[in-house]
TIVO-2410 file (N, C-alpha, C; in nm, 3 decimals):
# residues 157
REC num residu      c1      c2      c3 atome chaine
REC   1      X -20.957  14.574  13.632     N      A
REC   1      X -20.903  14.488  13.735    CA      A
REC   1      X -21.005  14.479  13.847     C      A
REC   2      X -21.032  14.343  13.872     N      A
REC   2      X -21.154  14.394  13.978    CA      A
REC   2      X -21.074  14.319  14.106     C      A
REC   3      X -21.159  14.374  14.201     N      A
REC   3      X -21.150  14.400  14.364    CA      A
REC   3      X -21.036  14.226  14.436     C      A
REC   4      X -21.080  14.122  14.364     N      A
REC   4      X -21.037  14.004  14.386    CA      A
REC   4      X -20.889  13.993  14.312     C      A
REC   5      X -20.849  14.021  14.245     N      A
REC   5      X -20.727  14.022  14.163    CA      A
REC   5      X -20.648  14.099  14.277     C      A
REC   6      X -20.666  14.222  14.311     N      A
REC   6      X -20.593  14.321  14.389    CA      A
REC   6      X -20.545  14.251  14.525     C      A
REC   7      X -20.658  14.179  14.579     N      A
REC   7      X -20.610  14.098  14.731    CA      A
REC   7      X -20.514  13.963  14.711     C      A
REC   8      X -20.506  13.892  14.574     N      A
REC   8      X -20.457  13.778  14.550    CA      A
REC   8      X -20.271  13.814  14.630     C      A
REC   9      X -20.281  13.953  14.551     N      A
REC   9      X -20.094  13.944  14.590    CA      A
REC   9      X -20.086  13.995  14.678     C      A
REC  10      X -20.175  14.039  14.766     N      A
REC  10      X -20.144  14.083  14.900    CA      A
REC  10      X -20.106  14.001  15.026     C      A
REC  11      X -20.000  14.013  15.089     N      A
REC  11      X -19.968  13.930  15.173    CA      A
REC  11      X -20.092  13.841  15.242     C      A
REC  12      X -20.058  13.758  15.325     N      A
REC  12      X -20.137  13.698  15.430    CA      A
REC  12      X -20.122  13.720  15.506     C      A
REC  13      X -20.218  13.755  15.601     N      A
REC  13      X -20.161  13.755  15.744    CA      A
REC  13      X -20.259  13.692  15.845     C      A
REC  14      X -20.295  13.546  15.788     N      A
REC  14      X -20.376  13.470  15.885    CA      A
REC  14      X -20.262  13.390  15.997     C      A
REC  15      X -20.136  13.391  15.970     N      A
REC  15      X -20.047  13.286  16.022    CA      A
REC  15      X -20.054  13.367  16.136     C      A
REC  16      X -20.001  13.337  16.239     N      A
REC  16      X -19.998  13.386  16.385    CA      A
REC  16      X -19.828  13.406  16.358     C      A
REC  17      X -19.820  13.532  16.469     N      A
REC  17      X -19.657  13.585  16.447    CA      A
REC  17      X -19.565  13.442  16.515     C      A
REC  18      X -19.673  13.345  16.617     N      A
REC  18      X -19.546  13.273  16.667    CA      A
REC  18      X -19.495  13.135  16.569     C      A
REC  19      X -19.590  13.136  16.456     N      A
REC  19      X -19.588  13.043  16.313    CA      A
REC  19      X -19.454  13.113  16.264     C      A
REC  20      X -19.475  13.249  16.241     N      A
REC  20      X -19.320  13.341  16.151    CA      A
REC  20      X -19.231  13.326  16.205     C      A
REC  21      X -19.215  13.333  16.344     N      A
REC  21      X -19.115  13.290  16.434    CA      A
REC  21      X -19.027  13.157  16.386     C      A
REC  22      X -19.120  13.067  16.382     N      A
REC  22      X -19.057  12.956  16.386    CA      A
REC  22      X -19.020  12.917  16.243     C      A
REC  23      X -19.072  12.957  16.139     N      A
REC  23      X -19.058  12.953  16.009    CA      A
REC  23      X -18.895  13.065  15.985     C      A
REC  24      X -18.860  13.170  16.049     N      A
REC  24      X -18.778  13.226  16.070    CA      A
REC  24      X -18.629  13.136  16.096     C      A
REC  25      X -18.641  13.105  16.260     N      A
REC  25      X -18.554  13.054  16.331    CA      A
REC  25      X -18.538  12.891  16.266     C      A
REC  26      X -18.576  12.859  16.127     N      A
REC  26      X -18.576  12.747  16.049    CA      A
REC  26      X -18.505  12.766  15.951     C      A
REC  27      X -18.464  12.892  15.915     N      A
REC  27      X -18.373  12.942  15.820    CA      A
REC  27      X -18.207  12.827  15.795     C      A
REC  28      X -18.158  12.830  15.682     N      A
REC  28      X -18.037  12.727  15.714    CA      A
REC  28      X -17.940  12.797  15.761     C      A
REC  29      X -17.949  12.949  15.783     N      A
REC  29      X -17.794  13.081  15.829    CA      A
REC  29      X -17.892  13.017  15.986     C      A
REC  30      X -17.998  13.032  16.016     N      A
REC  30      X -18.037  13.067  16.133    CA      A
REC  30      X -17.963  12.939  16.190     C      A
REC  31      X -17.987  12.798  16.174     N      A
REC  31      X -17.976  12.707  16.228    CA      A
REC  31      X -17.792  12.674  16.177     C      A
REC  32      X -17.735  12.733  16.140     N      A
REC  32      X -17.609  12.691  16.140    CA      A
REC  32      X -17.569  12.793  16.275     C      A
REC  33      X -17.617  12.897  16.296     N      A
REC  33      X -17.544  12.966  16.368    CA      A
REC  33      X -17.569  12.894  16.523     C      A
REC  34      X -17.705  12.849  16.539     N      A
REC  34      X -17.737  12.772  16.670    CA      A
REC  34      X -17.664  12.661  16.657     C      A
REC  35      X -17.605  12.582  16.557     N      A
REC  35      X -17.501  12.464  16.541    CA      A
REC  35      X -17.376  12.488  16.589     C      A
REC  36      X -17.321  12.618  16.624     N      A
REC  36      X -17.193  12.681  16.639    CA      A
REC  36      X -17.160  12.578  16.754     C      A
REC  37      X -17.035  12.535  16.755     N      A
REC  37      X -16.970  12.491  16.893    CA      A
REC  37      X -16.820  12.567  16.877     C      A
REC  38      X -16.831  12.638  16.998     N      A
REC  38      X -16.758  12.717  17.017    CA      A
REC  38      X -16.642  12.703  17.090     C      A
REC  39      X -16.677  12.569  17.165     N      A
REC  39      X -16.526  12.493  17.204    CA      A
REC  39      X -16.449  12.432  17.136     C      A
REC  40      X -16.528  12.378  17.040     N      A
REC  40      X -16.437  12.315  16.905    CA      A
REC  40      X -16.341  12.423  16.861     C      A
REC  41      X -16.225  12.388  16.860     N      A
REC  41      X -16.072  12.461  16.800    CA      A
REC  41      X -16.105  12.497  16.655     C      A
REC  42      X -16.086  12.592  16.617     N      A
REC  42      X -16.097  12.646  16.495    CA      A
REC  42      X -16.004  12.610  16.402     C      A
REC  43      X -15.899  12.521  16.447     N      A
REC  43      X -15.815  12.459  16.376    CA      A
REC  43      X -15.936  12.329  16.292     C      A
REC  44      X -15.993  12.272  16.384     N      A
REC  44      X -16.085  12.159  16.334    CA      A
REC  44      X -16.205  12.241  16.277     C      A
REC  45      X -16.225  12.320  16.240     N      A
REC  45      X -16.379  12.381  16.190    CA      A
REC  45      X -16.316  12.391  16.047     C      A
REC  46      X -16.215  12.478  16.039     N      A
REC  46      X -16.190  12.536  15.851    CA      A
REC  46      X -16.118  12.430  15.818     C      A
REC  47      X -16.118  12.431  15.731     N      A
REC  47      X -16.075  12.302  15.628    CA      A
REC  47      X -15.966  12.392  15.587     C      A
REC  48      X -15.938  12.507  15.552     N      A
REC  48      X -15.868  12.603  15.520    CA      A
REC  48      X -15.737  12.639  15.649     C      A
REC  49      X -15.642  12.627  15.688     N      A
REC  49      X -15.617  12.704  15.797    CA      A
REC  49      X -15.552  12.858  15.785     C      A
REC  50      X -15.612  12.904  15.620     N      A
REC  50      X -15.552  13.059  15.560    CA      A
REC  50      X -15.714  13.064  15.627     C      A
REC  51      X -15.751  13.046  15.702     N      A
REC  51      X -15.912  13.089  15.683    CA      A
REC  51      X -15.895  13.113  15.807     C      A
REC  52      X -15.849  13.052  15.907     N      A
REC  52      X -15.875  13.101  16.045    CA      A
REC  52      X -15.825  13.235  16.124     C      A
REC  53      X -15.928  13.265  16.176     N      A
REC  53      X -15.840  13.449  16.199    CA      A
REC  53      X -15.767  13.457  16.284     C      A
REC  54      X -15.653  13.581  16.228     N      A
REC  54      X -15.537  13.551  16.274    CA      A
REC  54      X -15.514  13.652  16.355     C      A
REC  55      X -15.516  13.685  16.528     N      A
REC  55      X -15.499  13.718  16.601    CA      A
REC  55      X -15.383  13.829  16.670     C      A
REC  56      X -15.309  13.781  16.548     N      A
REC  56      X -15.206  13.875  16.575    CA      A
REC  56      X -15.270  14.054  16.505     C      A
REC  57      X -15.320  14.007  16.449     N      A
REC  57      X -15.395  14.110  16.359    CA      A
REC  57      X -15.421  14.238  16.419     C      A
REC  58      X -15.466  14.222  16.550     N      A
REC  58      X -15.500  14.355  16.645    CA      A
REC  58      X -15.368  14.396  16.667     C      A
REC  59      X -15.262  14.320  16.666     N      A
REC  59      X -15.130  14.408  16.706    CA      A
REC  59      X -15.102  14.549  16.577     C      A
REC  60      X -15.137  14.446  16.469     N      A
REC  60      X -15.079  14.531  16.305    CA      A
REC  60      X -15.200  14.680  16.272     C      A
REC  61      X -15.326  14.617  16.351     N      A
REC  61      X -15.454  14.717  16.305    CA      A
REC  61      X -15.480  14.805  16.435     C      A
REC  62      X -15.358  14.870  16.473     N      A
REC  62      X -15.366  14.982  16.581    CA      A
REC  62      X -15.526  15.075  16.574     C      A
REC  63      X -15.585  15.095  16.494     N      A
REC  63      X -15.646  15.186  16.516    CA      A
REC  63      X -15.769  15.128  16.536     C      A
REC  64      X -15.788  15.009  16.525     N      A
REC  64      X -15.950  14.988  16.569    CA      A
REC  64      X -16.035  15.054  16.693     C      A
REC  65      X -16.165  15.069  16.638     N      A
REC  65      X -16.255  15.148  16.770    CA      A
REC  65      X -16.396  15.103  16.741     C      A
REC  66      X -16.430  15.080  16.842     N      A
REC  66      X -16.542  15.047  16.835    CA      A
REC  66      X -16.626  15.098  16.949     C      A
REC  67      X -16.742  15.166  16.875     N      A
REC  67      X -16.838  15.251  16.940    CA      A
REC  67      X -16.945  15.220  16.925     C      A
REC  68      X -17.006  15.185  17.092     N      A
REC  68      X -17.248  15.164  17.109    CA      A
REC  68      X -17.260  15.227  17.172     C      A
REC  69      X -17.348  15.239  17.136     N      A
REC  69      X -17.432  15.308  17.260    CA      A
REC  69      X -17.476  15.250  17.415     C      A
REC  70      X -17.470  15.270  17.514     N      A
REC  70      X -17.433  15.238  17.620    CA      A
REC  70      X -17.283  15.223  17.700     C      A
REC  71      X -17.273  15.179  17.810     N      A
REC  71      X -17.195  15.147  17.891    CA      A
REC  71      X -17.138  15.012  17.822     C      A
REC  72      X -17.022  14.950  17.855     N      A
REC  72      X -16.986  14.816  17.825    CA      A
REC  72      X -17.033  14.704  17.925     C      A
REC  73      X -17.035  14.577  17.865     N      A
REC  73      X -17.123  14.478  17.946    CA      A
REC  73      X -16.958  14.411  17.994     C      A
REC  74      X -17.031  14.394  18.110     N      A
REC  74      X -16.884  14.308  18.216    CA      A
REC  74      X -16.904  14.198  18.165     C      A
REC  75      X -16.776  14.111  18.134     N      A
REC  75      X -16.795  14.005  18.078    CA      A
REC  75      X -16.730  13.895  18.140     C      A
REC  76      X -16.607  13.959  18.231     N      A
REC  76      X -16.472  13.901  18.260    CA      A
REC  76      X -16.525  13.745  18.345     C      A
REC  77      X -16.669  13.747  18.397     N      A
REC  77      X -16.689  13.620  18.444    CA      A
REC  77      X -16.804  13.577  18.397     C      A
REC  78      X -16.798  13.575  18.252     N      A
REC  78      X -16.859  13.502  18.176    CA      A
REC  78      X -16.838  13.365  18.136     C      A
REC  79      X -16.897  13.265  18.112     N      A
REC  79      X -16.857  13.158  18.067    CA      A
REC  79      X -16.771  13.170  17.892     C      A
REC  80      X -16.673  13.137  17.883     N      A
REC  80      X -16.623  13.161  17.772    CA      A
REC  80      X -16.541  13.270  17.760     C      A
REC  81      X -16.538  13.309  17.859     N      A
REC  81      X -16.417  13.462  17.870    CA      A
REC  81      X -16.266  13.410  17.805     C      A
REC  82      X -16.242  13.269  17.871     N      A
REC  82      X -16.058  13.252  17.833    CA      A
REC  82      X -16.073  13.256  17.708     C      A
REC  83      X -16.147  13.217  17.633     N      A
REC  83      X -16.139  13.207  17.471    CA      A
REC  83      X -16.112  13.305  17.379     C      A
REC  84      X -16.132  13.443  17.510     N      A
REC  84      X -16.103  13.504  17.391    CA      A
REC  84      X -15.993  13.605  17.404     C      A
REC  85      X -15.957  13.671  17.280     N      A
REC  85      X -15.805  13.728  17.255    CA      A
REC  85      X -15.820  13.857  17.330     C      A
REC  86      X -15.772  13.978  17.404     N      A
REC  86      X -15.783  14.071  17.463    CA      A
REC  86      X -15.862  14.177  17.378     C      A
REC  87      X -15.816  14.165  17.277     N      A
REC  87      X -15.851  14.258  17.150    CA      A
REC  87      X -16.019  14.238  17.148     C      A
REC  88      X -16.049  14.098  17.157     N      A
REC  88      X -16.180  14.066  17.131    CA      A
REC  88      X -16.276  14.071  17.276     C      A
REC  89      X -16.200  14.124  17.359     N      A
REC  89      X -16.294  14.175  17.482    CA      A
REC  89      X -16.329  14.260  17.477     C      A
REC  90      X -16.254  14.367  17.441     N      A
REC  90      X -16.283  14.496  17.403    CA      A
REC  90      X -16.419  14.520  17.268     C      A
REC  91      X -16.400  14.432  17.211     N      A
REC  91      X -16.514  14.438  17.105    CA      A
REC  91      X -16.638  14.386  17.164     C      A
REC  92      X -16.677  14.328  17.221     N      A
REC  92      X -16.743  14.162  17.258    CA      A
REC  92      X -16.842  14.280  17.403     C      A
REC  93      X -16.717  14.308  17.530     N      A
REC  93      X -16.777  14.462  17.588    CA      A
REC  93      X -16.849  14.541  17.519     C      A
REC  94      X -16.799  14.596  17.440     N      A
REC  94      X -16.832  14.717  17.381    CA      A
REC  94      X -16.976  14.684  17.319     C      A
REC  95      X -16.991  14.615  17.245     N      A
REC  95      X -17.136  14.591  17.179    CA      A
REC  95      X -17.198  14.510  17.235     C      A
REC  96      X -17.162  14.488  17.385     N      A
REC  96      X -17.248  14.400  17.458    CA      A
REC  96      X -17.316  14.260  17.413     C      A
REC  97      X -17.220  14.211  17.401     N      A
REC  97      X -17.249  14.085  17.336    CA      A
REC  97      X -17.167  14.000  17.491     C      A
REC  98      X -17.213  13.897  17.521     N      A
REC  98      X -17.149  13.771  17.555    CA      A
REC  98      X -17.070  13.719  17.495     C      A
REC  99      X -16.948  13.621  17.560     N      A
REC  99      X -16.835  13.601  17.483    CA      A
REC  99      X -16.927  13.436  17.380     C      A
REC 100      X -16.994  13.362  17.468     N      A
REC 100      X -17.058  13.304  17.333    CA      A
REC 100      X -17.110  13.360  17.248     C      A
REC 101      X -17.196  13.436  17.230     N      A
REC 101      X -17.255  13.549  17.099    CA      A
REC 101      X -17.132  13.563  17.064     C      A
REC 102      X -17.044  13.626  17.111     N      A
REC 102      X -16.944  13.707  17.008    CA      A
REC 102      X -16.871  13.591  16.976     C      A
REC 103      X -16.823  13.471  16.963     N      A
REC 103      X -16.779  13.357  16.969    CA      A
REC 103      X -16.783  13.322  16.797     C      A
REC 104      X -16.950  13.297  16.829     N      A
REC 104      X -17.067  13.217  16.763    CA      A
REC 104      X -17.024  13.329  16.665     C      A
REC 105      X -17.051  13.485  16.653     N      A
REC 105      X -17.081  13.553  16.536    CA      A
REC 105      X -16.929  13.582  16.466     C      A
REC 106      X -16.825  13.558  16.557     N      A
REC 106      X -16.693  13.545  16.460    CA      A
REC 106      X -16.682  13.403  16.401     C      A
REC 107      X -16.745  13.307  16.441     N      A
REC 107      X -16.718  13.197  16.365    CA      A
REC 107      X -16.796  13.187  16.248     C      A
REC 108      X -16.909  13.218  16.257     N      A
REC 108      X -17.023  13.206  16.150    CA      A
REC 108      X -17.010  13.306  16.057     C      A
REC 109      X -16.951  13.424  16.075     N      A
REC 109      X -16.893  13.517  15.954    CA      A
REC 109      X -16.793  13.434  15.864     C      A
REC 110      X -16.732  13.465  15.952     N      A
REC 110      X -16.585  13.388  15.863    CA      A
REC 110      X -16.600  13.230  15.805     C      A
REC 111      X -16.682  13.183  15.826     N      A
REC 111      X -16.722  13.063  15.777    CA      A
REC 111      X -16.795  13.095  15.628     C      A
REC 112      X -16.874  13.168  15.656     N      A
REC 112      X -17.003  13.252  15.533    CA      A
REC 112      X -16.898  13.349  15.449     C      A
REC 113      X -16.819  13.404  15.541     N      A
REC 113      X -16.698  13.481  15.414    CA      A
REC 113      X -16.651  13.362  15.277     C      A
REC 114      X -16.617  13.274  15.419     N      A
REC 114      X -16.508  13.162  15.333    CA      A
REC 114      X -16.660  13.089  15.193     C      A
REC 115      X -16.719  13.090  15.244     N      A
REC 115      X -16.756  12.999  15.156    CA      A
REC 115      X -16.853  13.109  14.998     C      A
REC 116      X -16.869  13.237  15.025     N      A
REC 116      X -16.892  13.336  14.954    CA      A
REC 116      X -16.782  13.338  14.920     C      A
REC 117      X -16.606  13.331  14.962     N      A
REC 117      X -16.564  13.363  14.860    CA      A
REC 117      X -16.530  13.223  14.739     C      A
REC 118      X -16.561  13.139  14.808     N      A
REC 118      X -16.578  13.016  14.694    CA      A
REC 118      X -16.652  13.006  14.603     C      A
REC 119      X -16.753  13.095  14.584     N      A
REC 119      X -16.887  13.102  14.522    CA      A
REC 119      X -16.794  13.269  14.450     C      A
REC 120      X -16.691  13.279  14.417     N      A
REC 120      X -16.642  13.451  14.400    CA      A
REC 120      X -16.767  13.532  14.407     C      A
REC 121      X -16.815  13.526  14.497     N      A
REC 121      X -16.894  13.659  14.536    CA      A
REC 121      X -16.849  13.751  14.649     C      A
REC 122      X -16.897  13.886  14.666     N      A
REC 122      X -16.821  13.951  14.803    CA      A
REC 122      X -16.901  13.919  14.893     C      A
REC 123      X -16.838  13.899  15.007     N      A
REC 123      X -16.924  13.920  15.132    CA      A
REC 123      X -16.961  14.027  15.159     C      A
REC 124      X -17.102  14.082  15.216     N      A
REC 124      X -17.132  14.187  15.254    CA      A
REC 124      X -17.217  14.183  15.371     C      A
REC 125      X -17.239  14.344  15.414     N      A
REC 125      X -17.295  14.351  15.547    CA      A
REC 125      X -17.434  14.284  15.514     C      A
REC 126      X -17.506  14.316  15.469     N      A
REC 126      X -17.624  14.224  15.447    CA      A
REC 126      X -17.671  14.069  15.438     C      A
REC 127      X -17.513  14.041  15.373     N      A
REC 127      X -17.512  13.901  15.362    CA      A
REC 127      X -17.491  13.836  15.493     C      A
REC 128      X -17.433  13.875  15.587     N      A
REC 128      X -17.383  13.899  15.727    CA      A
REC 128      X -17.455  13.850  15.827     C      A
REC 129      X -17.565  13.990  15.750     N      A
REC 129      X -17.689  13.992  15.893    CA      A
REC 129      X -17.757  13.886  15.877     C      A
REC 130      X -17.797  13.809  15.778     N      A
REC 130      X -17.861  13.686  15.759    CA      A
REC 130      X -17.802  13.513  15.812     C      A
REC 131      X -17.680  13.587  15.855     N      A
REC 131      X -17.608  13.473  15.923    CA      A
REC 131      X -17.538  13.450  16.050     C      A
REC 132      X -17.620  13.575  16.165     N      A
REC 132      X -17.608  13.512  16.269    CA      A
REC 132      X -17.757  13.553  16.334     C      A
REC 133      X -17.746  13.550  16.447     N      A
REC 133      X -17.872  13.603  16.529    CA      A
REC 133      X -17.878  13.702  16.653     C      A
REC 134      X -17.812  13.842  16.574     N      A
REC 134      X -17.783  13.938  16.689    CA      A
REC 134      X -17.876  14.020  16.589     C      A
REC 135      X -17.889  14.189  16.696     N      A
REC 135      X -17.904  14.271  16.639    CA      A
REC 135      X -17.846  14.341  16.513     C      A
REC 136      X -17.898  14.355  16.380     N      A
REC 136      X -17.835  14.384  16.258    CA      A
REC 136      X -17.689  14.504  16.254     C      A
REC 137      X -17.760  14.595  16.382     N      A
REC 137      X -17.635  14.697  16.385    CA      A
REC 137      X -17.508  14.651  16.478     C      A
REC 138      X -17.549  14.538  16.552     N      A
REC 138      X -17.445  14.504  16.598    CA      A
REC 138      X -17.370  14.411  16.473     C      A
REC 139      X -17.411  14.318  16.401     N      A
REC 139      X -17.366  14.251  16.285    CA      A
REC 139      X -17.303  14.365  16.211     C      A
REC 140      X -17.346  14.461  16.187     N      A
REC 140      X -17.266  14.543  16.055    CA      A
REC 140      X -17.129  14.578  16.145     C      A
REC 141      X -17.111  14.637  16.270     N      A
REC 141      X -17.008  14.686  16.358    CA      A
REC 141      X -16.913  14.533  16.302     C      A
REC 142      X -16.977  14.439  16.349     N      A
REC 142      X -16.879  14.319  16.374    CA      A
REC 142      X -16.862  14.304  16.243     C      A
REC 143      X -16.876  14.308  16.096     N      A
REC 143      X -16.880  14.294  15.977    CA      A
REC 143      X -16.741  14.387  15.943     C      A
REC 144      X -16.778  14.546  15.982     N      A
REC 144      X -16.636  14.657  15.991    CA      A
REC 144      X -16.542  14.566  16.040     C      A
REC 145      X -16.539  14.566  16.168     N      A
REC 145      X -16.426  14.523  16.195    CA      A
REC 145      X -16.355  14.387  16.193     C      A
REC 146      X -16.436  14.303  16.154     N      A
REC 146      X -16.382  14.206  16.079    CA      A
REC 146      X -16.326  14.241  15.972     C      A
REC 147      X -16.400  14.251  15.901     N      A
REC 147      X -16.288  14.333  15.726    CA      A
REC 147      X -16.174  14.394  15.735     C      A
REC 148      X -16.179  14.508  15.859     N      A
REC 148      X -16.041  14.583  15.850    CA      A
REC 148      X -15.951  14.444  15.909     C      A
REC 149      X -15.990  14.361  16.002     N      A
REC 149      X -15.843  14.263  16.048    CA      A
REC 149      X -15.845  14.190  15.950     C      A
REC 150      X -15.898  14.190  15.849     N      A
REC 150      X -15.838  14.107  15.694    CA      A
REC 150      X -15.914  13.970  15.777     C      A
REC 151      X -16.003  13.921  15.812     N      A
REC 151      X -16.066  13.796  15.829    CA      A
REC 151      X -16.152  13.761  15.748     C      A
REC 152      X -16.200  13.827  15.643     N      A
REC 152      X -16.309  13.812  15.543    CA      A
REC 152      X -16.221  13.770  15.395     C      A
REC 153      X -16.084  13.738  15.413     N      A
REC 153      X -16.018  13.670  15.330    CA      A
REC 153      X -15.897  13.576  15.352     C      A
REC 154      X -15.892  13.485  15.328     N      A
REC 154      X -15.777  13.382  15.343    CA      A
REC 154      X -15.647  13.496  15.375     C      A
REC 155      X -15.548  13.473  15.431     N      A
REC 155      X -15.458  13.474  15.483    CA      A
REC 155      X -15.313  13.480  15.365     C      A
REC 156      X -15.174  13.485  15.384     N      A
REC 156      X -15.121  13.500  15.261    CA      A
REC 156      X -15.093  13.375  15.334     C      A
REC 157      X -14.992  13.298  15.273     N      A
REC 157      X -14.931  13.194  15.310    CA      A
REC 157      X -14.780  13.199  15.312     C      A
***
């Protein structure tokens, strides 16, 4: 094997990191999640309405907890605060997310659930992280606790 064969499969790395960047943030998870409108009623987003999460859910799933590291981020005069359910302040605080981030990354899960489970595949944390644009450990937290409120599957009817 000589010396030229060995470099063929070796990455490149003439592109400049702000080329990867943008080749990144071009992704179709990346750019659906920047498509999010978060004022739009979730009644008009799913085509499904067993798909939209169902809120009462924090009453039935007493035990949720959610733990970061740090202090919680004040949110209460955030833009987008009314939108959300009490339950989801507490989450949204806690992992320091903004109520648009946390908005954006409950819609774009459950959207990517719904349509993984049309494809019968499972949703998973990995599959997850590729479909919004937070930190991955904050995606897996929000991934948990999505699953336990049963939002990663249609609804009974």
């Amino acid at each position: 094997m000589t010396a030229a064969a060995v470099t063929q499969n070796q990455p490149s790395f003439s592109s400049s990191s702000e080329q990867r960047h943008i080749k990144k943030a071009k992704t179709d998870a990346a750019m659906a999640y920047d498509g999010v409108d978060i004022v739009v009623p979730d009644s008009e987003v799913f085509d499904d309405p067993l798909w939209i999460p169902d809120m009462n859910a924090f009453e039935t799933q007493t035990n949720l907890r959610v733990v970061w590291k740090g202090s919680p981020l004040a949110i209460d005069h955030m833009p987008h605060y009314d939108l959300l359910h009490p339950g989801e302040v507490v989450i949204a605080s806690t992992l320091r997310l903004t109520p648009e981030q946390y908005l954006k990354c409950r819609r774009s899960l459950v959207l990517a659930a719904q349509d993984f489970d049309r494809m019968d595949l499972a949703f998973r944390k990995s599959d997850a992280q590729k479909c919004v644009r937070i930190d991955v450990n904050k995606t897996s937290t929000l991934w948990s606790i999505f699953s336990r409120l049963g939002w990663f599957k249609p609804r009974s009817a």
